[in-house]
KOLKEMI-661483 format. One line per 2 residues: for each residue y negated, x negated, z negated of N, C-alpha, C. Coordinates in steps of 0.001 Angstrom, whole numbers, plus 500000, padded with zeros to 6 digits. Layout:
<rs>
Y/X/Z/Y/X/Z/Y/X/Z; ...
</rs>
This chain:
<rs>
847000/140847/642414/847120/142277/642565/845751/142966/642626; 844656/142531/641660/843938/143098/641981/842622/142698/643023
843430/141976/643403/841773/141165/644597/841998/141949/645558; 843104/143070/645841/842941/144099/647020/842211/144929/647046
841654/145415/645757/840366/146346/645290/839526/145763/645710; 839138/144168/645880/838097/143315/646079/837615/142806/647243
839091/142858/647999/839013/142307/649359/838656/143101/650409; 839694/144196/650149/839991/145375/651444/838814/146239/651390
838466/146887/652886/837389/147346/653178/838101/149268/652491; 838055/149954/651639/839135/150881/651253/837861/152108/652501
838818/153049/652647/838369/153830/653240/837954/155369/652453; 838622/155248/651821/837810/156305/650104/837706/155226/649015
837051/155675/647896/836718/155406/646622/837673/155714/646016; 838597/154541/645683/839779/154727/644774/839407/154965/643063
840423/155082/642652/840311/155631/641021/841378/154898/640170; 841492/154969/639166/841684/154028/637930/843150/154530/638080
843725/155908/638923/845422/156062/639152/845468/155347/639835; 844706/154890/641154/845063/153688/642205/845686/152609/641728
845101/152050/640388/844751/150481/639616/846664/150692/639640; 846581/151849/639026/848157/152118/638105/849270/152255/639383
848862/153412/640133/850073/153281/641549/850134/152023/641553; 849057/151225/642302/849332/149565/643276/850441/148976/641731
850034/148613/640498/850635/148260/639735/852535/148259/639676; 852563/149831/639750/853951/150677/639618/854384/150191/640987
853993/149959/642534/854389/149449/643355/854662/147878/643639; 854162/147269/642817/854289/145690/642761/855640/145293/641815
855291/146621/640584/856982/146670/639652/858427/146557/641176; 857685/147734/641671/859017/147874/642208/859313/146834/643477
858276/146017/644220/858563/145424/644771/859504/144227/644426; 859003/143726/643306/859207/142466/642242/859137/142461/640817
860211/143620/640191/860148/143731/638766/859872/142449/637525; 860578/141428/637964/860587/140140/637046/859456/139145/637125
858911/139553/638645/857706/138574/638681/856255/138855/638566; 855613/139887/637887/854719/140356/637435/854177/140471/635976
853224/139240/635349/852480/139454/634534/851200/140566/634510; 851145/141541/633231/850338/142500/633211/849985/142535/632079
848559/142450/631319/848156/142318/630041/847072/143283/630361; 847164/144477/629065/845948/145549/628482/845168/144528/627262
844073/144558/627501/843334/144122/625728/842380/145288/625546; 842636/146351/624794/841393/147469/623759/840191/146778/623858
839552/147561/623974/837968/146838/623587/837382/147872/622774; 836222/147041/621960/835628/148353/621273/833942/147693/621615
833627/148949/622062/832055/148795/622051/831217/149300/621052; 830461/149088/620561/829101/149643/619826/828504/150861/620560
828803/152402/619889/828472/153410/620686/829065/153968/621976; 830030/153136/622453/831052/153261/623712/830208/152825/624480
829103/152316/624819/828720/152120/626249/829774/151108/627154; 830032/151890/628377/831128/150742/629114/830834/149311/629425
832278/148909/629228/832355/147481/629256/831400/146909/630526; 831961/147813/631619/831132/147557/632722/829731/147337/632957
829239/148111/632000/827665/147879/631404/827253/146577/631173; 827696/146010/630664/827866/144842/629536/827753/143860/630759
829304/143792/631231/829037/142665/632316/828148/142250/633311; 827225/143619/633545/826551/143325/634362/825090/142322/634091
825313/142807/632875/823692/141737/631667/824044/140309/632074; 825664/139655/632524/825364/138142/632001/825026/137692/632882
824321/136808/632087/823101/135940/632848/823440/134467/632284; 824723/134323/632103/825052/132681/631902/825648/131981/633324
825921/130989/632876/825643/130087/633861/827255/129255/634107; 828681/129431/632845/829410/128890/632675/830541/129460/634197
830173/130860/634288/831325/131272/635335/830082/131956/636345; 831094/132172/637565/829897/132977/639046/831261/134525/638563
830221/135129/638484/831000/136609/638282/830241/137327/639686; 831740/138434/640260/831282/139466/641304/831944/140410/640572
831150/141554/640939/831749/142737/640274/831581/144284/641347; 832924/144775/641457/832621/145701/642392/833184/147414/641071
832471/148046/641354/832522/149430/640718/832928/150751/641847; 833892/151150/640856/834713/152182/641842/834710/153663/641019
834886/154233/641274/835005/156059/640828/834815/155713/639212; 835951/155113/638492/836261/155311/637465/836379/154228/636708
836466/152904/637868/836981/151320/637148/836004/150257/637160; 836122/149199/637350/835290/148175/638334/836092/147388/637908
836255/146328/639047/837112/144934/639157/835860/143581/639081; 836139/142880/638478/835323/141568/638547/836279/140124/638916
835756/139665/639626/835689/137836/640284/835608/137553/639218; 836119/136366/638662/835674/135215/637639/835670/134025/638382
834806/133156/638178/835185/131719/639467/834334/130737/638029; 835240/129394/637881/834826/128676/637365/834906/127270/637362
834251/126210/637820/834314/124615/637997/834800/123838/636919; 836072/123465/637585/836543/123036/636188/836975/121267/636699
836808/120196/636001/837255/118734/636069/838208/118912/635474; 839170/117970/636570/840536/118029/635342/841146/116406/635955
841460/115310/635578/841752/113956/636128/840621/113546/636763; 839494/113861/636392/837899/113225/637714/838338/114080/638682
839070/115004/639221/838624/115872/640065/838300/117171/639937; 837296/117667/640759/836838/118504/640602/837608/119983/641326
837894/120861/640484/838914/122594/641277/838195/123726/640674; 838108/124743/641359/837362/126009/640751/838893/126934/640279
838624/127195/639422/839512/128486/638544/839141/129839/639213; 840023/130649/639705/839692/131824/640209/840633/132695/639377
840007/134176/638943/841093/135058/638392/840264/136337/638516; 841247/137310/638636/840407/138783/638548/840846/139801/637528
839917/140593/636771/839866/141216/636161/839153/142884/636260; 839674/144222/635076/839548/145184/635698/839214/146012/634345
838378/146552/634250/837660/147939/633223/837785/148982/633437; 838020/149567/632870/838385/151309/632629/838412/151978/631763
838341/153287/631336/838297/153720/629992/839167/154969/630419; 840282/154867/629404/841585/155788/629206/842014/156296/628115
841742/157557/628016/842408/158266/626591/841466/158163/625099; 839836/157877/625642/839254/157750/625029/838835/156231/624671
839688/155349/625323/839627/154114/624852/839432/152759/626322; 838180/152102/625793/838124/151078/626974/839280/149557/626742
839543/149448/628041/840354/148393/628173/839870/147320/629171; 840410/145908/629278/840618/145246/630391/842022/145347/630713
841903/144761/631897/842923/144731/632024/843352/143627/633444; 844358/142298/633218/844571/141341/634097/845830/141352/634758
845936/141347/636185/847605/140712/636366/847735/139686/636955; 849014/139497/637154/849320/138032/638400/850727/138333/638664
851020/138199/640433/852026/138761/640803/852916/137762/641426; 852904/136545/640832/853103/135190/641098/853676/134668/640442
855065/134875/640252/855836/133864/639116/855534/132784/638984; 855195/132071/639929/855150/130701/639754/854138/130188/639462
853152/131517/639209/851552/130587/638819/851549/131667/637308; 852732/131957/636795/852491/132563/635119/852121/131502/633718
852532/130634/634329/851498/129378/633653/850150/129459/633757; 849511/129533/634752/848563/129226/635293/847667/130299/634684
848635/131718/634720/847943/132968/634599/847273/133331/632737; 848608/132590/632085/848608/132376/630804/847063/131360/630366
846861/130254/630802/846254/129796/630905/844359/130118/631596; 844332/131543/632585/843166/131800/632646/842738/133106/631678
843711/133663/631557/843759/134735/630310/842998/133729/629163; 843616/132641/628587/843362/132169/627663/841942/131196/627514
842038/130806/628679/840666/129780/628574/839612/130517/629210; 839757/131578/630254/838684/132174/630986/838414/133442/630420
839244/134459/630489/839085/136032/629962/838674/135813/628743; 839214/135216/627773/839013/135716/626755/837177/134475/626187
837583/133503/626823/836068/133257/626522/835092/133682/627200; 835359/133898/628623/834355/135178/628783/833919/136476/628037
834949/137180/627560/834631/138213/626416/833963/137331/625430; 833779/136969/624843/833026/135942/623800/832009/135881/623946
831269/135813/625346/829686/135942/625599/829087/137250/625523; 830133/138107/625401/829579/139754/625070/829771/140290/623034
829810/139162/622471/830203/139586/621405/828847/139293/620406; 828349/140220/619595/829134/141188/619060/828835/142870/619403
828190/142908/620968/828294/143994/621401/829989/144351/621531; 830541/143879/622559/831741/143745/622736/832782/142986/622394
834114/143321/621700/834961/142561/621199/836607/143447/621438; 837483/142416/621347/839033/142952/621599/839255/143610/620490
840087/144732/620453/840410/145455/619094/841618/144799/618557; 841671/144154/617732/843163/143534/617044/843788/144560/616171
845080/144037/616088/846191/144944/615316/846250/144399/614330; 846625/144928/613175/847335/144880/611699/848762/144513/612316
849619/144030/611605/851254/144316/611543/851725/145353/611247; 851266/145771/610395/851716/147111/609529/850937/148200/610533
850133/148439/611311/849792/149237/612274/850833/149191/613233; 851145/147914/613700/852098/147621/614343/853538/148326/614430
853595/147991/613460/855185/148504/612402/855137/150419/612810; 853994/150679/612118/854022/152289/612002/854235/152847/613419
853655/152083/614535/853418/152375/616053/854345/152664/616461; 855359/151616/616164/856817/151075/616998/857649/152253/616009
857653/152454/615149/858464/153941/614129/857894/154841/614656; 856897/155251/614873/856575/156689/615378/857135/156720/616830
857496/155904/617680/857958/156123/618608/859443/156483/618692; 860341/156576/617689/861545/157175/617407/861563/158441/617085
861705/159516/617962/860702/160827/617424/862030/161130/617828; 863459/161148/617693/864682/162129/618627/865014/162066/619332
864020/162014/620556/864385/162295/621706/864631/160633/622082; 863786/159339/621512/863694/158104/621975/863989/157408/621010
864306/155895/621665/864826/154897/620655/864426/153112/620637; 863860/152764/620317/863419/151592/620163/864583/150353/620337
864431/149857/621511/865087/148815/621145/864637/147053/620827; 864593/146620/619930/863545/145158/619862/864276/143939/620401
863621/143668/621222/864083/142573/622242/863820/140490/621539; 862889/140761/620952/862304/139487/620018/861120/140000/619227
860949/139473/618442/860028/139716/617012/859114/138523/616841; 858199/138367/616232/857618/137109/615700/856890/137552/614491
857664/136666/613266/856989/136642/611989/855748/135758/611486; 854640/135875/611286/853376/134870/610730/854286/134303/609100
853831/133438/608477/853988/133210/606960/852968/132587/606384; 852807/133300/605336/851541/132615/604628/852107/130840/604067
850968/130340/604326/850042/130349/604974/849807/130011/606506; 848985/130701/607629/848869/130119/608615/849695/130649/609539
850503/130522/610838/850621/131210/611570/852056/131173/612283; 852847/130140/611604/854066/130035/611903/854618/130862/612046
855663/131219/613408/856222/132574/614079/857898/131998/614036; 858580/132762/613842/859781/132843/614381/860029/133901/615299
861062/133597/616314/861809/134773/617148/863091/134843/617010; 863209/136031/617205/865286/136104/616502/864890/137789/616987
865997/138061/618242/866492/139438/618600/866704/140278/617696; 866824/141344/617108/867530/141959/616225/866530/143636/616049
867539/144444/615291/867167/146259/615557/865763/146344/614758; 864968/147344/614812/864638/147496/614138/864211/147679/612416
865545/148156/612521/865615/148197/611253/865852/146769/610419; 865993/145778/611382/866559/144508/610240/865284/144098/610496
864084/144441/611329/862650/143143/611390/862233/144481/610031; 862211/145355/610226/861546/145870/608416/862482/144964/607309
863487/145136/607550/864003/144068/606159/863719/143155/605970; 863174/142243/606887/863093/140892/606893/861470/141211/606332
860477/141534/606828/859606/141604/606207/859406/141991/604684; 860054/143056/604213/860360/143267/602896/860885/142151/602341
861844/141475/602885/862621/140549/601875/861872/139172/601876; 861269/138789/603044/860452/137398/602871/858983/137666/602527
859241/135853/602119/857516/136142/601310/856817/135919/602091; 855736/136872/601871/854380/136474/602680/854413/136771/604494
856021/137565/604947/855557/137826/605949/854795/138730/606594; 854521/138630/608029/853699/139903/608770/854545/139996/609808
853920/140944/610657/854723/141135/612118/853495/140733/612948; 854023/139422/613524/852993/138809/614838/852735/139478/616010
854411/139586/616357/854537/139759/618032/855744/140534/618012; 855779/141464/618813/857361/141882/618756/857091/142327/620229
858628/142602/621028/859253/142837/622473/860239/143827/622361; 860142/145265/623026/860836/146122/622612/861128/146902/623919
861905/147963/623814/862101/148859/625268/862156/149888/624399; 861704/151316/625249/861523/152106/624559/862999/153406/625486
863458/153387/625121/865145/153757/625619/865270/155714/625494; 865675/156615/625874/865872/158115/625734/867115/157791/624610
867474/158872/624586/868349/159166/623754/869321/159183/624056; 870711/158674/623021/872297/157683/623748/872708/158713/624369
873358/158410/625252/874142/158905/626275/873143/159762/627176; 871883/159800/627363/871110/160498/627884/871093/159642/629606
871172/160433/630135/870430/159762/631896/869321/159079/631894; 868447/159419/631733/866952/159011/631830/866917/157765/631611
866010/157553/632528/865910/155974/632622/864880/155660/631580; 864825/154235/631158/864116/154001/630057/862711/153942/630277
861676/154304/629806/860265/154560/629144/859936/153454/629772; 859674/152245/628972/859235/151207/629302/859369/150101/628428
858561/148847/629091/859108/147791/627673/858170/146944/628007; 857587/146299/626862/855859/145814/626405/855834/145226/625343
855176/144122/625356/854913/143183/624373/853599/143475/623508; 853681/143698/622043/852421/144168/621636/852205/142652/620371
851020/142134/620678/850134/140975/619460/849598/141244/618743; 849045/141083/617474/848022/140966/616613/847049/140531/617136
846881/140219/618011/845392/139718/618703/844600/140713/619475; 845664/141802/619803/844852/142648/620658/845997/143110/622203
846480/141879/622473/847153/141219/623561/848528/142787/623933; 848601/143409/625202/849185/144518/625287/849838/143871/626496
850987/143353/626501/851891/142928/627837/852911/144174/628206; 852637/144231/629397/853064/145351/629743/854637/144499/630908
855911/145183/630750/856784/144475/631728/857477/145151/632455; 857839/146637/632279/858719/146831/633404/858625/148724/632855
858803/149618/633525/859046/151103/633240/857492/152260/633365; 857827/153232/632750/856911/154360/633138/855563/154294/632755
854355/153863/633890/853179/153775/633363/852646/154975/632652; 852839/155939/632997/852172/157292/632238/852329/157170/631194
854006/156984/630269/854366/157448/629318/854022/156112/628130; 853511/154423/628721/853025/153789/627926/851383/153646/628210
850803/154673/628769/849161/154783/628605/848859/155914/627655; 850082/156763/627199/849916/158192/626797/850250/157648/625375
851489/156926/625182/851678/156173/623921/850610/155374/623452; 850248/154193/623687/849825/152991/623206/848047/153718/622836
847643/155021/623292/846844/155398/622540/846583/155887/620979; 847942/156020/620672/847817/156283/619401/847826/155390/618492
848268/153970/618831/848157/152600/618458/846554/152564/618319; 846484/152904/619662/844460/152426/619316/843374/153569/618677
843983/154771/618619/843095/155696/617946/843136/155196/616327; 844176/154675/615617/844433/154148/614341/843469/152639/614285
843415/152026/614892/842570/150546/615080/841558/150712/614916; 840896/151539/615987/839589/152081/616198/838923/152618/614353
839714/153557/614697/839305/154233/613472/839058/153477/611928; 839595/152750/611789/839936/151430/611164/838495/150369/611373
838055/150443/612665/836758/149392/612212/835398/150489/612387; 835826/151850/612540/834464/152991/611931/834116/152665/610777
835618/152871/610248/835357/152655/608570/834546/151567/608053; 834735/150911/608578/833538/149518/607898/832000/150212/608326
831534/151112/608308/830397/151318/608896/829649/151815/607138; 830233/152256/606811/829785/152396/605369/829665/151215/604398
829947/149881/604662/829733/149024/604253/828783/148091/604900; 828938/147864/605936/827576/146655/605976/826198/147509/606333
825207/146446/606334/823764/147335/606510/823211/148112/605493; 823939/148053/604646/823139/148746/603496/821998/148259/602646
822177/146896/602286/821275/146154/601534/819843/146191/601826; 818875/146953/601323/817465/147384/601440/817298/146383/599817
815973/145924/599573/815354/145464/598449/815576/146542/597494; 815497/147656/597443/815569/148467/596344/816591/149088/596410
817529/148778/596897/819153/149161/596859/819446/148453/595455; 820066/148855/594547/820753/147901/593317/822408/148337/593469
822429/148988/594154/824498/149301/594187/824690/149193/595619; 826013/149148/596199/826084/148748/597646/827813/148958/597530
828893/148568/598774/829745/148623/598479/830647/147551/599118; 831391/147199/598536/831789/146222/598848/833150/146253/599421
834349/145521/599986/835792/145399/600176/836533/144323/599649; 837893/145238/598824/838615/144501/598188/839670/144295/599113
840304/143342/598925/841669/143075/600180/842847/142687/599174; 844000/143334/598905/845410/143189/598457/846233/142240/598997
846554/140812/598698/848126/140676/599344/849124/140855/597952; 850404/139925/599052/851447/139839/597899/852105/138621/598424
852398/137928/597356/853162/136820/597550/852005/135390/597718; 850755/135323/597549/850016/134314/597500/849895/133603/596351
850664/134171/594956/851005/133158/593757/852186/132193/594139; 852468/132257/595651/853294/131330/595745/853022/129435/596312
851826/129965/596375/850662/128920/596543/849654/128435/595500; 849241/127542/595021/848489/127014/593281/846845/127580/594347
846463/127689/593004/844688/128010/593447/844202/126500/594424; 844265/125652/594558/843852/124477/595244/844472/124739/596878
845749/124962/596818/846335/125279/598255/845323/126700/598905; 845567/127772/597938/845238/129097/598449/843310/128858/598971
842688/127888/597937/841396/127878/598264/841498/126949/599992; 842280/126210/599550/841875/125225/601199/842635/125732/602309
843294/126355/602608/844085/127512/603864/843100/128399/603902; 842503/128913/602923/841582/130182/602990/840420/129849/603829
839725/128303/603000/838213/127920/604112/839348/127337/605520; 839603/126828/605423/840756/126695/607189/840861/127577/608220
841472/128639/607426/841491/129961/608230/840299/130502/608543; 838790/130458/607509/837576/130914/608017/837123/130305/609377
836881/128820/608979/836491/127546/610217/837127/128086/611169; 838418/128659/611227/838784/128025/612684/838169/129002/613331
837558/129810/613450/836681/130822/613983/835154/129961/614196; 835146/129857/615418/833665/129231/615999/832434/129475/615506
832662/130957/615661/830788/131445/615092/830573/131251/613219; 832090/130779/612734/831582/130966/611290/830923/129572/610918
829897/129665/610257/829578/128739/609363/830430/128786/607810; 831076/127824/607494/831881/128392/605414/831133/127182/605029
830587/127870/603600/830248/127083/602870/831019/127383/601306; 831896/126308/600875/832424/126531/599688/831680/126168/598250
831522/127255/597892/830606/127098/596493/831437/126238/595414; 832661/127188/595383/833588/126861/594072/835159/127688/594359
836148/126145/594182/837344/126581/594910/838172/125920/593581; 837942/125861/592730/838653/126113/591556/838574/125968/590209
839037/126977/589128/839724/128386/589316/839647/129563/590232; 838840/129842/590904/838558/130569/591233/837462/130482/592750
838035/130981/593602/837534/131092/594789/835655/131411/594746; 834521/131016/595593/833650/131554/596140/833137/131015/597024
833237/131225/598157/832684/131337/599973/831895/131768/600219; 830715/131764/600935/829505/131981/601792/830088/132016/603073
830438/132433/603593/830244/132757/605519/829568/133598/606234; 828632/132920/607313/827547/133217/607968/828379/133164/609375
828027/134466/610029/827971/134574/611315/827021/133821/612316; 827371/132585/612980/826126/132177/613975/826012/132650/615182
826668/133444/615801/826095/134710/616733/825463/135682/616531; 825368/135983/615198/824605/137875/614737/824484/137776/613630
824063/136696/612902/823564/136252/611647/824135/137022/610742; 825065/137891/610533/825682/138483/609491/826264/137355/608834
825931/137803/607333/826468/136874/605788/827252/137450/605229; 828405/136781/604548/829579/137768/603380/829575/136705/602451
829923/136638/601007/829971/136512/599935/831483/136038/599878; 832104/135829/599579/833933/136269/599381/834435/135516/598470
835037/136407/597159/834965/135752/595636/837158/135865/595964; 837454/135113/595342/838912/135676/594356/838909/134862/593423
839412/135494/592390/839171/135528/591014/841329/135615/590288; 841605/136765/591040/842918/137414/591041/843869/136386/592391
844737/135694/591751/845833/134874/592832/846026/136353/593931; 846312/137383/594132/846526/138167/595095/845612/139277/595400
844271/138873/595436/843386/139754/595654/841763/138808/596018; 841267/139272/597104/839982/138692/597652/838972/139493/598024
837854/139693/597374/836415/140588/597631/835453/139766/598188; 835166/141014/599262/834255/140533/600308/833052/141470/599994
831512/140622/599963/830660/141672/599729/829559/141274/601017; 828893/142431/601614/828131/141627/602658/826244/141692/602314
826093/140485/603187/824986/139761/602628/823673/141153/602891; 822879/140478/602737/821851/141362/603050/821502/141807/604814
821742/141380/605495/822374/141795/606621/823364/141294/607016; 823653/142299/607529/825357/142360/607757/825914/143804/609095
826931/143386/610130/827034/144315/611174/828939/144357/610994; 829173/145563/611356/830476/146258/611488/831134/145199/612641
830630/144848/613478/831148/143526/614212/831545/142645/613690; 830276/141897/612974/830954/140841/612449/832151/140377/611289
831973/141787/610785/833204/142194/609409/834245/142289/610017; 834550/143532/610796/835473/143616/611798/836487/141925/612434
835772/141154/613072/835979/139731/613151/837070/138977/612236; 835673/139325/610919/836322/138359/609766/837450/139066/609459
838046/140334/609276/838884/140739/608629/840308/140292/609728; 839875/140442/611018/840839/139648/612043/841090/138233/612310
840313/137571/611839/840835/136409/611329/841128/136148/609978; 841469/136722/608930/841747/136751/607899/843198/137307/608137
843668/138143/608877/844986/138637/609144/845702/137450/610023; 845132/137280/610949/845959/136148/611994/845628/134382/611081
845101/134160/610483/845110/132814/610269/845268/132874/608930; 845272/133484/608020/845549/133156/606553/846964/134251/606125
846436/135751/606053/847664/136101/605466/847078/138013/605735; 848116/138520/606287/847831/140340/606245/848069/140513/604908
846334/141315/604799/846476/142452/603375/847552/143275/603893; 847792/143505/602291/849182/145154/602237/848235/145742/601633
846866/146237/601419/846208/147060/601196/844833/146834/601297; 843648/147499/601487/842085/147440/601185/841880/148467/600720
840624/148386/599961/840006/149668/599466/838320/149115/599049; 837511/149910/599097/835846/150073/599021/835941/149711/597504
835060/148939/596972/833816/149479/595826/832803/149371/595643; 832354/149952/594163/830957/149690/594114/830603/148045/593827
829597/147642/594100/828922/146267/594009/827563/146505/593031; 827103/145936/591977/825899/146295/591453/825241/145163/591492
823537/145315/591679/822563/143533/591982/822267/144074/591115
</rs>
């Protein structure tokens, strides 16, 4: 879909409604056979993503990039061996900034290559974003952000309907799917231990007996991951901002915590993280899921000081040298203090892999730290 931005000689300078018409026209050509994924981005200071891409100077993919009124589309091309033979990976991708908030954004209008598509999303896009980090990174969701998103969208006039769900369980990342209303994926979370909300699939419906055709219907991840499948583009670019004005806002807040540590600083502040339901695990389990869940994140270095009674971790960022401390002491509670340098990126990170691979806090809050 989008290599027509890339290919065709256009005779005006299209705009970021173009991206969305051609989109809304490919729905209607072929509703069922169109993959469409949004991922948030958050930059340092907003400078556009587009900015960014133009710096790389690696060597793993051949990037083209064409810039239009409001967007720019990029080529990805990459040599890949697969059986001793040699095939290049091709996929295209698209930047924009909407509603205050920058996005990518990928499709594929090819049922039969949604494998394929799944697969360059996963091995290409997103490790391409990786070479821009920790200027640039995907904004991930909470569950419970999640949760509040999908409720505020029941305002009267509209109605949620959930198509499949996926629950995480501590520990680690095991999902179930099971159809069911809204109201029973809040119960289920209340009533089981240790769950979160992974993934959920919903339509967003008018009100019963109303005409109006339905809103739209979109797959939203904890990773960031915004699948978009069938209905009114306006009314889910106008929505899904308020999802990301809450996210956003959410990794400002860490800005009062790292970077503080000067030599003659003696107080600083630190973050406490709440769960519930991790006494259901002995201190020996909770310590070794915990360094697990750090590792599986590339750039971390963990070094375990002392994992029982009582938790203490060293993790070092090896992209942006940021250090954290991270004690638990309390079976349902873990403090993170950051090292003497330390960036809102790299915290940001850790606290997203701390949600997707170990277990979502049900609360944080600041304190003081004294050296």
């Amino acid at each position: 879909m989008l290599e027509i931005f890339f290919q065709q000689k256009l005779e005006t300078a299209p705009s970021k409604e173009d991206l969305f018409t051609e989109m809304q026209r490919m729905l209607q050509v072929s509703p069922h056979n169109i993959s469409a994924v949004f991922m948030p981005l958050y930059s340092e200071g907003q400078i556009p993503a587009a900015s960014h891409f133009k710096r790389y100077k690696g060597k793993r993919y051949e990037v083209e990039q064409k810039d239009f009124q409001d967007f720019s589309v990029l080529k990805l091309q990459k040599e890949v061996v697969y059986a001793g033979e040699s095939r290049v990976v091709e996929g295209f991708i698209a930047t924009y900034k909407d509603e205050g908030h920058q996005y990518l954004f990928s499709a594929s209008t090819d049922v039969a290559m949604a494998h394929d598509f799944g697969d360059f999303l996963e091995h290409n896009v997103y490790r391409w974003l990786e070479c821009f980090y920790p200027f640039l990174s995907v904004v991930t969701f909470s569950g419970t952000d999640m949760l509040d998103f999908i409720t505020s969208l029941e305002d009267g006039s509209r109605s949620v309907q959930i198509i499949s769900s996926g629950l995480a369980f501590v520990p680690g990342s095991q999902t179930t799917r099971v159809p069911e209303t809204l109201r029973k994926v809040k119960q289920r979370l209340k009533n089981e231990k240790g769950a979160a909300l992974e993934r959920v699939t919903f339509k967003l419906l008018p009100e019963k007996y109303s005409d109006s055709p339905m809103d739209y219907c979109i797959t939203v991840l904890r990773d960031g991951s915004i699948y978009y499948h069938e209905g009114r583009i306006d009314r889910f670019r106008e929505d899904i901002s308020r999802l990301l004005d809450k996210s956003t806002a959410n990794v400002q807040k860490l800005k009062g915590i790292v970077g503080q540590r000067e030599s003659s600083v003696r107080k600083f502040t630190g973050l406490k993280l709440f769960f519930k339901n991790l006494d259901m695990l002995s201190e020996i389990e909770r310590g070794e899921a915990f360094v697990e869940a750090l590792e599986s994140d590339r750039v971390n270095v963990v070094t375990l000081l002392h994992g029982n009674p009582y938790v203490h971790i060293v993790v070092t960022d090896m992209v942006d040298g940021s250090s954290f401390s991270i004690y638990s002491a309390d079976v349902n509670e873990v403090k993170i203090v950051p090292g003497s340098y330390s960036t809102k990126a790299s915290l940001n990170r850790l606290l997203g892999t701390i949600r997707r691979k170990f277990a979502e806090p049900t609360g944080q809050e600041e304190y003081s730290v004294t050296v």
